[in-house]
C-alpha positions in Angstrom: 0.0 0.0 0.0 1.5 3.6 -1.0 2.3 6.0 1.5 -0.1 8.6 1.4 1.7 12.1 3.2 4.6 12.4 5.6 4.8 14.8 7.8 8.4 16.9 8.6 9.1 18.8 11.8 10.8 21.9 11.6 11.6 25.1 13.8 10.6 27.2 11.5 7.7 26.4 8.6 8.0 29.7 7.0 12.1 29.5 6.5 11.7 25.7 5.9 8.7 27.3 3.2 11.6 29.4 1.7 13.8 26.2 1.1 11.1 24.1 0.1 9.3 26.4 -2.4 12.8 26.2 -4.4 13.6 22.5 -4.3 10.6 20.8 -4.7 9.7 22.5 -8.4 13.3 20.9 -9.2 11.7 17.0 -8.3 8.2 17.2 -9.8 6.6 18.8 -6.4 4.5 21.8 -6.2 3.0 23.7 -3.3 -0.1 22.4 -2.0 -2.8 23.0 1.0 -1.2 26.0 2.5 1.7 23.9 4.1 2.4 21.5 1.8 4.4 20.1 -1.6 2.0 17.4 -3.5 3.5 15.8 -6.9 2.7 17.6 -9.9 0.2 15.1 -11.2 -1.0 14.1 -7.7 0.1 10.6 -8.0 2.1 10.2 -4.8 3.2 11.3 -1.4 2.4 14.4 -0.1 4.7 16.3 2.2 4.0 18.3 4.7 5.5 20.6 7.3 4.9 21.6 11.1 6.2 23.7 13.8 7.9 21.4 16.0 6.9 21.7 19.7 10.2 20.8 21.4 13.4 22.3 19.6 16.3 20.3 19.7 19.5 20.2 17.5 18.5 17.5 14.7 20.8 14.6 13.5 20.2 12.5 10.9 21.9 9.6 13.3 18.8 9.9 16.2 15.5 9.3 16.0 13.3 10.5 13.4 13.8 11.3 9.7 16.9 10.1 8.5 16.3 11.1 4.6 14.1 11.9 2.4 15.1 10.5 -1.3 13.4 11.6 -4.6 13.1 9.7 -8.0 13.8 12.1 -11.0 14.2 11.9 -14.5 17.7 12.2 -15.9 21.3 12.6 -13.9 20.9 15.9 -15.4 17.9 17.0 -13.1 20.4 15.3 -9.9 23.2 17.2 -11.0 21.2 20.4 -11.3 19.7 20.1 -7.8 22.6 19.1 -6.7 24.5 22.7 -7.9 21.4 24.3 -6.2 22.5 22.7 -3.3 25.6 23.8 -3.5 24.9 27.5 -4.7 23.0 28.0 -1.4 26.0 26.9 0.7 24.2 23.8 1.9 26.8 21.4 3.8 26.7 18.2 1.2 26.8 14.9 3.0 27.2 12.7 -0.1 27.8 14.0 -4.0 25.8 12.4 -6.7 26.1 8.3 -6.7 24.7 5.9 -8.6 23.4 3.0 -7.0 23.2 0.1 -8.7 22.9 -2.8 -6.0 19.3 -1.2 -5.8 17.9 -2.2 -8.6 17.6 -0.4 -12.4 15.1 1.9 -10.8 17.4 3.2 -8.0 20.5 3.6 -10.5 20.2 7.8 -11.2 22.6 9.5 -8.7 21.6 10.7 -5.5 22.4 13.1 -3.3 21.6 14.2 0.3 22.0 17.8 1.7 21.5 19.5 4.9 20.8 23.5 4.6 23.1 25.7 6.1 21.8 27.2 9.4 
């Protein structure tokens, strides 16, 4: 059964809005229901964000989200999200990779970011 919307925690929605608003056009996402990013044809999961309650330093090595991964078209569209990344002077945990013990599917680079406070 597909996964329906996840829900992220953040500090701040409206600065996480700011960083949002610019990725997600990049992977097929577009702002939806006030606080949210649905895919463009709706066939998908939804993401959402809310004010956290408790702040707290994240790491990606505690509990909670530990990545979020996206499925795009061409290594071009990684390697331009992937400059984005590094325009904004986000901290780059791992460059573009392929992957292929997962599978044909899973074989387009990836990358994973984490903004710049």
């Amino acid at each position: 059964m597909p996964i329906e919307d996840v829900g992220l925690g953040v500090p701040d929605v409206e600065a996480a809005k700011a960083y949002f608003d610019e990725l997600m056009p990049m992977v097929g996402y577009e702002p939806c229901f006030g606080n949210g990013y649905c895919p463009e044809d709706f066939q998908g999961t939804q993401i959402f964000l809310y004010t956290t309650r408790e702040n707290q330093d994240y790491s990606r090595h505690g509990v909670g989200l530990q990545h979020l991964a996206f499925l795009v078209s061409t290594r071009d569209d990684v390697h331009r999200v992937h400059k984005w990344a590094q325009d904004r002077g986000d901290e780059i945990v791992r460059a573009p990779k392929a992957f292929p013990q997962y599978g044909p599917i899973a074989t387009p680079p990836s990358f994973s970011t984490r903004t710049a406070s």
